[in-house]
C-alpha positions as CSV (number, residue, x, y, z in Angstrom):
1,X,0.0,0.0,0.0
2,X,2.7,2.0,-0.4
3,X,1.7,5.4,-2.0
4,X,0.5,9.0,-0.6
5,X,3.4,8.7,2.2
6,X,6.6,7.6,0.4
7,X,5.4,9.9,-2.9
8,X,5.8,12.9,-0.3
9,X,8.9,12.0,0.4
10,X,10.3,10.9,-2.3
11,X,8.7,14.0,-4.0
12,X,10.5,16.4,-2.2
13,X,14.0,14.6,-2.3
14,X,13.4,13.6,-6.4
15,X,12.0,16.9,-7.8
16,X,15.1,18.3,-8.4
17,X,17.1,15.3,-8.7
18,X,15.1,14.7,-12.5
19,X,15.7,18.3,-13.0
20,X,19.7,18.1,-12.0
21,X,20.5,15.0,-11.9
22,X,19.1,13.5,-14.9
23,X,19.1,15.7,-17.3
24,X,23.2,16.6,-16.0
25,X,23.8,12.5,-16.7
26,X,21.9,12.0,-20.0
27,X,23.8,15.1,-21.5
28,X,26.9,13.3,-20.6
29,X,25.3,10.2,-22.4
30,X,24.1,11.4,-25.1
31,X,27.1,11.0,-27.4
32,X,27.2,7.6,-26.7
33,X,23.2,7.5,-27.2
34,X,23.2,5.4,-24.1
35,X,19.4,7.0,-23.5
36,X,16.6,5.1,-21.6
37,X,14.3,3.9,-24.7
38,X,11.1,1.5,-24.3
39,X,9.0,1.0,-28.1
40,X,6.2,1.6,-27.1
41,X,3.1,0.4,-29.8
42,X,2.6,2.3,-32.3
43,X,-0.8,4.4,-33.1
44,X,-3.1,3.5,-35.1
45,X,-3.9,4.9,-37.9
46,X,-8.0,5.4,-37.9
47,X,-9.9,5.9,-41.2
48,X,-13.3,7.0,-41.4
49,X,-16.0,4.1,-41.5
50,X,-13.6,1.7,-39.9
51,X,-15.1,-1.1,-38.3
52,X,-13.5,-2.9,-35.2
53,X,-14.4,-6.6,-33.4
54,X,-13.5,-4.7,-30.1
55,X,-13.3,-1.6,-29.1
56,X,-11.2,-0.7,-25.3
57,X,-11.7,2.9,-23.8
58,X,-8.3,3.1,-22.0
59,X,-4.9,1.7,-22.2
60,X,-4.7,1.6,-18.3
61,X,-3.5,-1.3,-16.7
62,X,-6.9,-3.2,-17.6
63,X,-7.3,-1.9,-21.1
64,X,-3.8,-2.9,-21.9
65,X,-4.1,-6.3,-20.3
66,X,-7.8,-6.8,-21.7
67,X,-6.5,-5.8,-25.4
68,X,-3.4,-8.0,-25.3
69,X,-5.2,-10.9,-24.6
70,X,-8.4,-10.1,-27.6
71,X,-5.4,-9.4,-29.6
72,X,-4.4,-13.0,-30.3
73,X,-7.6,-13.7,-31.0
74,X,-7.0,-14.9,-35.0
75,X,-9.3,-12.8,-37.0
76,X,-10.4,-10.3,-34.3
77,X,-9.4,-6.5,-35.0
78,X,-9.3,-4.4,-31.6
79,X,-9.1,-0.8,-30.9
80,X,-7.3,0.7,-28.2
81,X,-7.9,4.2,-27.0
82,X,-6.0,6.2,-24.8
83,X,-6.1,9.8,-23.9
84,X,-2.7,10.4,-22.5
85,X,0.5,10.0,-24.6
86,X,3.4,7.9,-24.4
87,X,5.0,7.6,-20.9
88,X,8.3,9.9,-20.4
89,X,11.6,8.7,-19.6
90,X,11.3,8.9,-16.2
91,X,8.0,6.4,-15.9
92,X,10.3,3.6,-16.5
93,X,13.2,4.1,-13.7
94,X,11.4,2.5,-11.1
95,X,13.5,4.9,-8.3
96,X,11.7,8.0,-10.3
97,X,8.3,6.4,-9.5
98,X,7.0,8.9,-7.5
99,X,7.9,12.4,-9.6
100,X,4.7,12.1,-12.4
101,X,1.9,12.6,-9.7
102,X,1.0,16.3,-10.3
103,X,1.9,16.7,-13.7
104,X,0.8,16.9,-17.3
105,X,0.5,12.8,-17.3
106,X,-1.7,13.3,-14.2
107,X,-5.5,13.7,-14.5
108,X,-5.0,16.0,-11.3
109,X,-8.3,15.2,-10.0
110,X,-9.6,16.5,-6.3
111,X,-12.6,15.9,-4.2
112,X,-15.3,17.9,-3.2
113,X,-14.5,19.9,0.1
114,X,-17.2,17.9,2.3
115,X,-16.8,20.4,5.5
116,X,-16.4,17.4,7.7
117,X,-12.9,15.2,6.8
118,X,-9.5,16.2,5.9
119,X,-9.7,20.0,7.1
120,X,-6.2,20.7,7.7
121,X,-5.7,19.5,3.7
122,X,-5.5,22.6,1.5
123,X,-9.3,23.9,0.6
124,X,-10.6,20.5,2.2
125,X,-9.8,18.7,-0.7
126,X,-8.0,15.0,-1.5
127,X,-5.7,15.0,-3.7
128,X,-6.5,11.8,-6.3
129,X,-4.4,11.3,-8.8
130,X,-4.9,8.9,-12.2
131,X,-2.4,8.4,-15.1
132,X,-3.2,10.1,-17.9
133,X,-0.9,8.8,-20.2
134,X,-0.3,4.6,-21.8
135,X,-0.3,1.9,-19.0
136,X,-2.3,4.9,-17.2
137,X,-2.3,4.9,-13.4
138,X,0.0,1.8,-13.5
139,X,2.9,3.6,-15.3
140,X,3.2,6.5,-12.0
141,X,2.4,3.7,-9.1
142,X,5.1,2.2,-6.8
143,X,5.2,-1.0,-8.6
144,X,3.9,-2.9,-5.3
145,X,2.7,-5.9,-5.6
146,X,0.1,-6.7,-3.8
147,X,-3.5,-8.8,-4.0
148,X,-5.4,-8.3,-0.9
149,X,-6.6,-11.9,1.4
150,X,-9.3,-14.5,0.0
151,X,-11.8,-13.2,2.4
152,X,-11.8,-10.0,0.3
153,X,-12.8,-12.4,-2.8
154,X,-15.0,-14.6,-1.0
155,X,-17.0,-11.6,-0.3
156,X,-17.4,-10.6,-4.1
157,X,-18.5,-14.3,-4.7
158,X,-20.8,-14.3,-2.0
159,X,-22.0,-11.2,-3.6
160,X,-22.6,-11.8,-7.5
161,X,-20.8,-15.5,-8.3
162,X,-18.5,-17.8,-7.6
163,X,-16.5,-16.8,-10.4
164,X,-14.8,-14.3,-8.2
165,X,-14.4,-16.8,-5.2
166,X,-10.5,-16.9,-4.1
167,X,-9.3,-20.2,-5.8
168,X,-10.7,-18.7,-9.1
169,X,-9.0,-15.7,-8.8
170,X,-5.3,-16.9,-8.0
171,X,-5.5,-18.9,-10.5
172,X,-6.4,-15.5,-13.3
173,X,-3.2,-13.8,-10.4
174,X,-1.2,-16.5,-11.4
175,X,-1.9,-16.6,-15.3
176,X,0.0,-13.0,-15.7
177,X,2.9,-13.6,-13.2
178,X,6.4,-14.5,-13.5
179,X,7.8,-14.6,-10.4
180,X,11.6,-13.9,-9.6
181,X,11.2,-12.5,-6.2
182,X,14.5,-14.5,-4.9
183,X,13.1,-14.4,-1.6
184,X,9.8,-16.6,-2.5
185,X,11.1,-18.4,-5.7
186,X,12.8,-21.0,-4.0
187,X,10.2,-21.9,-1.4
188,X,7.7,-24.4,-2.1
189,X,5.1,-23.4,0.3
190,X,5.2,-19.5,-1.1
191,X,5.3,-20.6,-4.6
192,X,1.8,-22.2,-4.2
193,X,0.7,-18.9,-5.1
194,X,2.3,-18.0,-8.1
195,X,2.7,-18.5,-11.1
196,X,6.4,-18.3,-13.8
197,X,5.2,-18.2,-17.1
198,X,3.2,-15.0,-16.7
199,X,4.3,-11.8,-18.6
200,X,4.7,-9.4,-15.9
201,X,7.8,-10.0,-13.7
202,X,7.3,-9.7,-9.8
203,X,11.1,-9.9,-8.7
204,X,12.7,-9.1,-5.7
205,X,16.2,-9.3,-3.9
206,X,17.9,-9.5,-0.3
207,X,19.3,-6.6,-0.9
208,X,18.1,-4.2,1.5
209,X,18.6,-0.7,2.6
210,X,19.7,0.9,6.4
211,X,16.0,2.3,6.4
212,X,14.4,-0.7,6.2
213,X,16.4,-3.1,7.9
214,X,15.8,-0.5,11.2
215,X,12.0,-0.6,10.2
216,X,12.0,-3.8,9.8
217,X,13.6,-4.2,13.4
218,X,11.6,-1.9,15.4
219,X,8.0,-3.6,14.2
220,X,9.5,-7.2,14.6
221,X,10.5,-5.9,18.7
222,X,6.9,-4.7,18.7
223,X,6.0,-8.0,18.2
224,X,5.4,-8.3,14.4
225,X,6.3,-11.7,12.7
226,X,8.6,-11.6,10.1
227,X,6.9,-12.3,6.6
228,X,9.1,-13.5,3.4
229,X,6.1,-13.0,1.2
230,X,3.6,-10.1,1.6
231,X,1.0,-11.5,-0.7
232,X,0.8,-15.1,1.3
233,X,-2.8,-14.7,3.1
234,X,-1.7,-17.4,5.3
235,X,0.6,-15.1,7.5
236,X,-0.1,-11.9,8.8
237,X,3.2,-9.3,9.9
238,X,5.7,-7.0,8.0
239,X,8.3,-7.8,5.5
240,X,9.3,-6.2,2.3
241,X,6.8,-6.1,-0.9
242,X,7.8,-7.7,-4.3
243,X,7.9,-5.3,-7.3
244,X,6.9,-5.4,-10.8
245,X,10.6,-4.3,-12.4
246,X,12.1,-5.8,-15.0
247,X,16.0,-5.9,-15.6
248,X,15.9,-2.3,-13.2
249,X,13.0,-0.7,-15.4
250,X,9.3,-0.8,-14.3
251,X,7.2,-3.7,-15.9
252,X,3.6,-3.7,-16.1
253,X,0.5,-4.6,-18.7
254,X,2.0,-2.3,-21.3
255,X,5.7,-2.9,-21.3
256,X,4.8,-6.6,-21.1
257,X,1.3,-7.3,-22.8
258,X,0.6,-5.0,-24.7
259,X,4.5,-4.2,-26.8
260,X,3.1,-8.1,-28.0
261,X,0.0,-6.7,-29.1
262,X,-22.5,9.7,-26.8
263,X,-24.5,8.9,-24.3
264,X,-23.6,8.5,-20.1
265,X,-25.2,5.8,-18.8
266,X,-26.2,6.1,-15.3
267,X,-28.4,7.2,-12.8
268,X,-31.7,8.7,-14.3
269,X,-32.2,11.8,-12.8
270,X,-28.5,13.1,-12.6
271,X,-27.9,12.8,-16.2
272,X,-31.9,14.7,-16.7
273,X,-30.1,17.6,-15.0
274,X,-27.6,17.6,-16.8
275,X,-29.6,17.6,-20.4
276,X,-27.9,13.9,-20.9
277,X,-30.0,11.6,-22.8
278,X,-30.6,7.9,-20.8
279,X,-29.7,4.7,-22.2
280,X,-30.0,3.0,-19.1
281,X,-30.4,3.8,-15.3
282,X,-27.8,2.1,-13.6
283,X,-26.0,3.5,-9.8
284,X,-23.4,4.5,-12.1
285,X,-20.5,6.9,-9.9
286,X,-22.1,5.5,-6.2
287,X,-20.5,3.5,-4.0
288,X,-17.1,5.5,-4.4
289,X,-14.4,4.7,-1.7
290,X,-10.6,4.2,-0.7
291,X,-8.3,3.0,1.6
292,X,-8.1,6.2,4.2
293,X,-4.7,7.1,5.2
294,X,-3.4,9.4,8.1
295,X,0.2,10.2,8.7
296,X,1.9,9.5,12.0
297,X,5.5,11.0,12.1
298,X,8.2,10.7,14.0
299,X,11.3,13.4,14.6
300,X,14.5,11.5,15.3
301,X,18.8,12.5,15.2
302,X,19.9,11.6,11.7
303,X,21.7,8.7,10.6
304,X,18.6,6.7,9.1
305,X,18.2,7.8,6.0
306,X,20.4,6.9,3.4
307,X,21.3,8.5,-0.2
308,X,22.8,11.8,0.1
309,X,22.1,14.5,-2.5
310,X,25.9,14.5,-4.0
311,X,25.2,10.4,-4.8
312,X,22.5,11.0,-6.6
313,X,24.2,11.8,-9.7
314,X,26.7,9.1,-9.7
315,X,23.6,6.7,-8.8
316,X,22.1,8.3,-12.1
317,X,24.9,8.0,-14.8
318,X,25.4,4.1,-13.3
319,X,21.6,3.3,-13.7
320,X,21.9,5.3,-17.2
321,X,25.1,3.2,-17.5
322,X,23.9,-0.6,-16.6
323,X,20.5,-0.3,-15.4
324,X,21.8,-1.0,-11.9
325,X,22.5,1.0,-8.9
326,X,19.5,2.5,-5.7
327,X,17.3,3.8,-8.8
328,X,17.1,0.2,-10.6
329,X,14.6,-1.3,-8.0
330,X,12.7,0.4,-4.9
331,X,12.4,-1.0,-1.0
332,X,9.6,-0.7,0.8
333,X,8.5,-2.3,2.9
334,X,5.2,-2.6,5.4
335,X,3.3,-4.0,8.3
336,X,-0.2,-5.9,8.5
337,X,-2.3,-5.0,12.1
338,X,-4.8,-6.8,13.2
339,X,-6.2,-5.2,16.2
340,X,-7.8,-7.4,19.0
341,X,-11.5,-7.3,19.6
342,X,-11.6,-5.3,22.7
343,X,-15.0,-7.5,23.8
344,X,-13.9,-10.8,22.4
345,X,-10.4,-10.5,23.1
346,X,-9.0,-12.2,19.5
347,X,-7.8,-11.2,16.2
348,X,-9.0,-11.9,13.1
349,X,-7.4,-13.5,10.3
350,X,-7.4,-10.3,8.1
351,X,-5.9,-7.0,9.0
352,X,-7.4,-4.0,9.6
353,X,-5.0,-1.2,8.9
354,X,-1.3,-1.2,7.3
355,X,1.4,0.9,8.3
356,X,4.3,1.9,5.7
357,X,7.2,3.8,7.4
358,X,9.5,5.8,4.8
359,X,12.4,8.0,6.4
360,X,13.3,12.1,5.4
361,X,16.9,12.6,5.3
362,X,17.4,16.3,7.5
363,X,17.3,19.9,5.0
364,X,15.1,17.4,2.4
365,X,13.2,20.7,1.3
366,X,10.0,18.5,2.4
367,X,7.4,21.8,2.3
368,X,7.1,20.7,-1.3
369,X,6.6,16.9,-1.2
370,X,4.1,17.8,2.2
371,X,2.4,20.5,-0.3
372,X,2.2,18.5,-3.6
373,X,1.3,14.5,-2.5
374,X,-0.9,15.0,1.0
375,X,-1.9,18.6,0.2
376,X,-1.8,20.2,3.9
377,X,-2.5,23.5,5.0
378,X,0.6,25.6,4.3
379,X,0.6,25.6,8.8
380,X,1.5,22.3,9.0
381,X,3.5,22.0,6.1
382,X,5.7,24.8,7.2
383,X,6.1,23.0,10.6
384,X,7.3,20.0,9.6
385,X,9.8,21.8,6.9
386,X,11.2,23.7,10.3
387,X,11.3,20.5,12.3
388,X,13.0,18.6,9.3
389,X,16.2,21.4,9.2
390,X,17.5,19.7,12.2
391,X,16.0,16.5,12.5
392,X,15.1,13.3,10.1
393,X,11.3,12.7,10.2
394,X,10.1,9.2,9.8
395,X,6.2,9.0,8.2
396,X,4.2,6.1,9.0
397,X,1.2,6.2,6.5
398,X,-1.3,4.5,8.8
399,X,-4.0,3.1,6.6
400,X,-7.5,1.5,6.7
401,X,-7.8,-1.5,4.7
402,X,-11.7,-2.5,4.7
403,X,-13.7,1.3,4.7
404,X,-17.2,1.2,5.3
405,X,-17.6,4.7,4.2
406,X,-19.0,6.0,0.5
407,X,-18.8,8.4,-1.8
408,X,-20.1,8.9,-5.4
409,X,-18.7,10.8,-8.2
410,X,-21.2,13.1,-10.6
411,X,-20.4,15.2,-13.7
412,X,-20.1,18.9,-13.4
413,X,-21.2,19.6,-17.1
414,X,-21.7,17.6,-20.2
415,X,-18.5,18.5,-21.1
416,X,-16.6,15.3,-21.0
417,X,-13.0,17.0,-20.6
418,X,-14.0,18.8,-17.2
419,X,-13.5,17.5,-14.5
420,X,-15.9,15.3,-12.5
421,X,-17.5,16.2,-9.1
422,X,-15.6,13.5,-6.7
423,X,-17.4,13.3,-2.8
424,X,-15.0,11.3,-1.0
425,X,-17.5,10.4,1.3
426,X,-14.1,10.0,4.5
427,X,-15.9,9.0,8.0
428,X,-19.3,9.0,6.5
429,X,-19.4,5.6,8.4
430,X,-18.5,6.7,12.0
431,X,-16.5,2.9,12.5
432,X,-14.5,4.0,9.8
433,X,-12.8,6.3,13.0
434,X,-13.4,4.4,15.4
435,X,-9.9,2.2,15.8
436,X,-7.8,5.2,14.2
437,X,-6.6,6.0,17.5
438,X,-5.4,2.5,18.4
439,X,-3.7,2.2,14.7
440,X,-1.7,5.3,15.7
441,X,-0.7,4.8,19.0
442,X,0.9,1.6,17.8
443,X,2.6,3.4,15.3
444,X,4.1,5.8,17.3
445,X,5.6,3.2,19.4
446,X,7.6,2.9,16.8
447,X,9.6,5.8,18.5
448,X,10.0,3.6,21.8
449,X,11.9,0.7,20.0
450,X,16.0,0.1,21.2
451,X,17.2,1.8,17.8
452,X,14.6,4.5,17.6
453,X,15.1,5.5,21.1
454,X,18.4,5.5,20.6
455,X,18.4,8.6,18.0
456,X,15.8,10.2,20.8
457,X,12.8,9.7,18.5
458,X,10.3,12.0,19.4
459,X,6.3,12.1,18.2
460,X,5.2,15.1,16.1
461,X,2.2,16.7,17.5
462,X,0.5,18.9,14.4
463,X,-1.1,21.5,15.8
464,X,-4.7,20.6,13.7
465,X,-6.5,24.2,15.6
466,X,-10.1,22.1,15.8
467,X,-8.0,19.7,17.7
468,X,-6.9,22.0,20.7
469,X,-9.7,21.3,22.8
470,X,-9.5,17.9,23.4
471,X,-6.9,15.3,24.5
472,X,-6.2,11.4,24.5
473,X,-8.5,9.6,22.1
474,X,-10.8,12.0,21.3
475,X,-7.5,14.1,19.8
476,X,-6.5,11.5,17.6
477,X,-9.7,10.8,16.4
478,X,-9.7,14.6,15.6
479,X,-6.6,14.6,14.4
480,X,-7.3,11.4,12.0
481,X,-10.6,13.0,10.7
482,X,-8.9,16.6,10.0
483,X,-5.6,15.0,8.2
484,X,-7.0,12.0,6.2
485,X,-6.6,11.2,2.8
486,X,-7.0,8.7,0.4
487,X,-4.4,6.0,-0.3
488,X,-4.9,6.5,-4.1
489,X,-6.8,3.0,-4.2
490,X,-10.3,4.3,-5.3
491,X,-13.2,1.6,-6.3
492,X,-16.2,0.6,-6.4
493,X,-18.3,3.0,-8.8
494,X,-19.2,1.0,-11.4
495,X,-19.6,-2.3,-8.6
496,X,-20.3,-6.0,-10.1
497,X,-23.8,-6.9,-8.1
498,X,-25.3,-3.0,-8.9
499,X,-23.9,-2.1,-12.3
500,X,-22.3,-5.0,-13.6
501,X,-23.8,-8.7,-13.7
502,X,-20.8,-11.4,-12.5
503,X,-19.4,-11.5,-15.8
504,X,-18.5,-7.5,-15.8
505,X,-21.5,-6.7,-18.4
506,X,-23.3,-3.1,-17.9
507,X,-27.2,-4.7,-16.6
508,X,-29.2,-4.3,-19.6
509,X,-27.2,-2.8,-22.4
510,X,-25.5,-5.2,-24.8
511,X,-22.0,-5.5,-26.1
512,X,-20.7,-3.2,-23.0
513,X,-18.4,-4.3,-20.4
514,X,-16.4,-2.7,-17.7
515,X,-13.0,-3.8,-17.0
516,X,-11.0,-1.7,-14.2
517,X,-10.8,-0.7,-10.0
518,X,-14.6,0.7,-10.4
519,X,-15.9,-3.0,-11.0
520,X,-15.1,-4.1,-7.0
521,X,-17.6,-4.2,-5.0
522,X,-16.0,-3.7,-2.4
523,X,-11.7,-2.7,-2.1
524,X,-9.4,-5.2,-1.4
525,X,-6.9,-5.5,1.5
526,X,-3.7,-4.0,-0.5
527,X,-2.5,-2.3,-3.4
528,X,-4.8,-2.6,-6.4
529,X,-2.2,-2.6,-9.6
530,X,-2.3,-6.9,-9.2
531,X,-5.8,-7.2,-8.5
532,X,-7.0,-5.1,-11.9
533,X,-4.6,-6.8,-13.8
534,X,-6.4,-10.2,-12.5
535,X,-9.5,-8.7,-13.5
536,X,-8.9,-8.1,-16.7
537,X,-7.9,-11.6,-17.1
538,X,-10.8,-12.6,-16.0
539,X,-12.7,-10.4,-18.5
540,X,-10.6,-11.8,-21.6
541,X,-11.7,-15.3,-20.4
542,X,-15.3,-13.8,-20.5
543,X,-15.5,-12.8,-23.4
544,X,-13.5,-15.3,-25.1
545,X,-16.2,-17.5,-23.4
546,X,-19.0,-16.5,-25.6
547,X,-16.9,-16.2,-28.7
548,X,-17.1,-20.2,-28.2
549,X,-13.0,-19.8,-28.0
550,X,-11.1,-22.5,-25.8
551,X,-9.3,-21.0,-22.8
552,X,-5.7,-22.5,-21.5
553,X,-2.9,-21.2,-19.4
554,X,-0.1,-22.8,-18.3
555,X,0.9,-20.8,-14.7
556,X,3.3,-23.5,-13.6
């Protein structure tokens, strides 16, 4: 679940490192046209009166996987459409992941200021960002990945079909994967679970970083278990996540699928108001929702962090050189809680919040990375960027895996190139706050470990003013409400069981299908790169279904 956290950080130390550092290095290259190049597919040329077999409305990670696989299809034509452009450079260095969100390949959407959650963001509003540019969101994520627990899947089968039961599903996360991850591939027990002759490499090393190995410490004295494989559901604790990267460049649906190959629809009386004629009223937009995220952070002496700002341009000409080097892969790392039922006294088998520490080196300029990715009030920002002059900060991104809370999204015009009306809906659902303050106590202990207390780590209080009141609990439920936002994991608005039928067709219009994040009915326990891409699988083997075509994979 690595995302909104680390991309503040990382934004604040990386901005000017693709300004300086890259463009310094690649000059240096360039007479030896050692330049980063991926071919991406050509676009097609599109005469008038041309007739296609299929036609995909987005080469995100499901339009990319779901067009691959029509592709070979003999004798089916498919059209792929995509509003962004080719990815830069930089999408492809997986330790430049974080520096698109914000830009021109960004859809740079935000919610709707509700008056009630995140008030000590910026105007009230989330930040959500989407690629808008080939592989979409999937070429500017952190390449985690990450598939959520079978409960989450036995839920959606429970819902609308067996089809999305757990042992269906691994076997469509299975059919894409080629896993390398050196810490998994030679177990026999972990490799249950994946599959090698997929096209999208989840690798994975020992090779570690100060950072993390401290993290990875101070939750395991806490009384975490160690995990070799985040994506096992059978054990619950922190560890580091497997990546999709490639020979040190990010892989994903369109580096590895697919190189090989007038009317809204929705519900009735929004689109009268907004003069739209209806093909079919459907709870199109409802049912909108994300993992929620609130920052704990830590001030500790320096000596954590690694990468100083004078390596970075050496680490730059060697990954320009070789591939290799800190920018060729990324380690993060994180931590599964399952809090006890304070009536029952046990756990359950799922979690119920992740926590994903990422460390600030001192001076980091972090104003920027606090202003750009979680969007705070300039107060806050400004005290952490004076705290962070003289100290390092660690940010834990505490986050909620299973919301209960909605939110919808609605046009603002019938202009489709504005931008649509997002409601998060945050702590609509008053359980949606109620464990936040037991998730971030636990994280500050963090600070009362042997190493952290050994650099005198120290908990940040932000002064949130509609906090000030009130103490203990109450404060950090205050605190959670005022500073939350989303984990960039948004679902659920176009749900199988309201929408959809099991098989991802729109109820009652023919020859329509949806095939991305919107299609959950509910969010899954993790990261949601892996999951989409099993989706789309899923939908290929659909639709290849009723074409009477016979479906085989080999996942051993």
């Amino acid at each position: 679940m690595v995302g909104p956290a680390a991309d503040a950080v990382n934004m604040c130390t990386a901005a000017g490192t693709v300004t300086g550092s890259v463009a310094a290095a690649l000059q240096f290259f360039a007479l030896a046209q050692c330049l980063i190049q991926e071919p991406w597919p050509k676009a097609a040329q599109v005469q008038n009166d041309t007739a296609f077999d299929f036609i995909v409305v987005g080469a995100g990670t499901a339009g990319s996987v779901l067009a691959s696989r029509l592709a070979d299809l003999d004798g089916v034509s498919v059209l792929l459409i995509e509003a962004g452009g080719d990815p830069p450079q930089e999408s492809i260095i997986p330790g430049y992941h974080d520096v698109l969100k914000g830009t021109k390949y960004d859809w740079n959407f935000t919610t709707v200021n509700d008056k009630s959650s995140s008030q000590a963001l910026k105007g009230g509003s989330q930040k959500q960002p989407r690629g808008k540019l080939l592989g979409g969101s999937g070429s500017i994520s952190d390449m985690v990945y990450s598939r959520g627990f079978p409960e989450d899947y036995n839920d959606w089968a429970a819902a609308v079909g067996q089809e999305w039961g757990w042992d269906n599903v691994l076997e469509h996360f299975k059919k894409t994967e080629h896993m390398t991850d050196e810490r998994i591939i030679n177990s026999r027990n972990l490799m249950a679970y994946h599959g090698l002759a997929g096209e999208i490499e989840v690798g994975g090393t020992n090779r570690s970083t100060f950072p993390t190995e401290k993290f990875l410490e101070a939750f395991q004295e806490m009384g975490f278990s160690m995990v070799q494989d985040m994506t096992n559901p059978e054990q619950l604790g922190v560890g580091r996540f497997s990546h999709t990267i490639r020979n040190g460049q990010r892989d994903s649906a369109v580096t590895a699928l697919l190189n090989k190959a007038a009317y809204g629809i929705g519900p009735k009386e929004h689109l009268e108001e907004m003069s739209i004629p209806v093909v079919k009223d459907l709870p199109v937009g409802e049912n909108l929702h994300d993992h929620v995220m609130v920052v704990a952070f830590l001030a500790t002496e320096k000596g954590t962090c690694t990468m100083e700002e004078k390596d970075k341009y050496m680490q730059t000409i060697q990954y320009l050189y070789n591939r290799s080097g800190s920018l060729s892969d990324t380690n993060s790392m994180g931590a599964y809680v399952a809090l006890e039922n304070e009536t029952t006294k046990t756990k359950p088998k799922v979690p119920d919040f992740g926590m994903y520490p990422v460390c600030v080196p001192v001076n980091a300029g972090f104003y920027k990375g606090c202003e750009v990715a979680l969007g705070y009030e300039d107060q806050i920002c400004r005290e952490l960027d004076t705290l962070n002059q003289d100290y390092e900060l660690i940010a834990i991104a505490v986050v909620l895996l299973k919301p209960k809370s909605r939110g919808k999204v609605r046009l603002n015009s019938k202009n489709p190139f504005e931008a649509p009306l997002i409601y998060s809906g945050t702590f609509s659902n008053d359980d949606d706050l109620a464990d936040f303050p037991r998730a971030l106590t636990l994280a500050y202990g963090l600070a009362n470990t042997t190493y952290f207390s050994g650099k005198r780590a120290f908990v940040v209080d932000l002064k949130v003013d509609a906090c000030s009141l009130v103490s203990g609990d109450d404060k950090l439920r205050c605190q959670a409400r005022a500073l939350a936002t989303p984990a960039w994991h948004a679902a659920g608005t176009a749900a199988m069981g309201s929408v959809l039928d099991a098989r991802l067709r729109v109820r009652g219009v023919r020859g329509l299908r949806v095939v991305d994040a919107s299609v959950m009915p509910t969010v899954v326990r993790g990261n949601t790169n892996a999951p989409v891409i099993m989706i789309a699988e899923q939908a290929a083997d659909f639709i290849k279904e009723e074409l009477n075509v016979v479906t085989h994979y080999d996942v051993e």
